[in-house]
C-alpha positions, 0 to 999 in steps of 0.5 A: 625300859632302860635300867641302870644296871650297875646300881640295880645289880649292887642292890640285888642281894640275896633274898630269905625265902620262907615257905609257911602259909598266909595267915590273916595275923600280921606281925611287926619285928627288926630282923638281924640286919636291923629292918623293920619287918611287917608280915603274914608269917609268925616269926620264928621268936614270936616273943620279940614279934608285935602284933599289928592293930587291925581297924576294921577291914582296913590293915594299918601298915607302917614304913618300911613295908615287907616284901615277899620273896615269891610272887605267889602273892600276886596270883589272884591279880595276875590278869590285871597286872599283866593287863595293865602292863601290857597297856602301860609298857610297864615289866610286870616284875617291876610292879610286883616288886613295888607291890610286894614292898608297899602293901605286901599284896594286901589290897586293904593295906594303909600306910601311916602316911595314907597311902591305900591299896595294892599300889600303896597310892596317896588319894591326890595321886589316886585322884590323878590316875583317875581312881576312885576306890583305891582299895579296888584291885584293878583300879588299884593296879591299872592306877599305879602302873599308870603313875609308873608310866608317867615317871618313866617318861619323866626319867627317860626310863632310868628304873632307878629313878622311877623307883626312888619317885614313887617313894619320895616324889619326883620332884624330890628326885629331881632336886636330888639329881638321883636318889635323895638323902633319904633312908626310907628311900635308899632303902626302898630302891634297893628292896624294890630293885632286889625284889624285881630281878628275883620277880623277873628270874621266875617263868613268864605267867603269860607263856605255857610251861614248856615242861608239860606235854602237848595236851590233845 
């Protein structure tokens, strides 16, 4: 996939990492750069932290979405993204930054525009990629992965582009011959594009860790 490389990298900033565990609490500030935060992690001033209501199973998540700096997140939907990717000739570190930053890899998640699942779709858009249960991980994943093929034939591959559709819409992208004006999207690519080159730094999931002996 072609990228646009000098506008991917201005957007590559330097990511905090953080090493607490997943809980099941979710937790809403604005950090020091004035970004909204949605996350598992109790922050370090729980006094300035809002929990997030929980209805029933399902995790009412607000834009912007946090990202994680790992992709640990994803572990348990390995097979599937690698899966579809392959299918799809999609990089898996491309979807694992889109899911990071849209459901925060909770296959529950909601938004308060009605995007579901892992890959955050909107039910016309479900419907589209033939997925009946957004909220079902494969389908979820194999769905999203197929809406990104779509934009990438739409954009001749330009990442930038296909990331800024899959927030405000192609036909939003194409009026705007680029990323709209808009700062939930301006946003969005730079965490997205941030995020994929952290993901695609990281040892392929599909090749044998070099670092341990041949085992018999």
């Amino acid at each position: 996939m072609r990228t646009l490389l000098a506008t991917a990298c201005g957007a590559c900033l330097a990511l905090a990492s953080s090493s607490a565990a997943a809980g099941d609490k979710l937790y809403r500030y604005v950090d020091a750069e004035g970004v909204t935060v949605l996350t598992n992690v109790p922050p370090s001033q729980p006094k300035r932290a809002h929990r997030v209501a929980q209805e029933g199973e399902l995790t009412r998540v607000s834009s912007p979405r946090e990202f994680l700096p790992s992709s640990k997140g994803s572990a348990d939907f390995d097979a599937h993204i690698e899966q579809a990717c392959a299918l799809y000739r999609i990089p898996p570190a491309l979807v694992r930054a889109i899911m990071a930053a849209e459901s925060a890899f909770n296959p529950k998640a909601v938004s308060a525009k009605g995007a579901q699942g892992l890959m955050q779709l909107m039910p016309a858009t479900a419907a589209e990629m033939f997925v009946s249960d957004a909220f079902d991980p494969k389908q979820s994943i194999h769905g999203g992965v197929r809406y990104l093929r779509a934009l990438a034939n739409l954009f001749n591959g330009d990442m930038v582009r296909i990331v800024a559709a899959y927030n405000a819409g192609p036909d939003a992208v194409k009026n705007a011959d680029g990323i709209p004006q808009i700062a939930e999207t301006q946003d969005y690519v730079k965490r997205v594009l941030r995020l994929y080159f952290s993901y695609k730094s990281e040892p392929s999931k599909s090749e044998p860790n070099k670092s341990e002996p041949n085992k018999p």
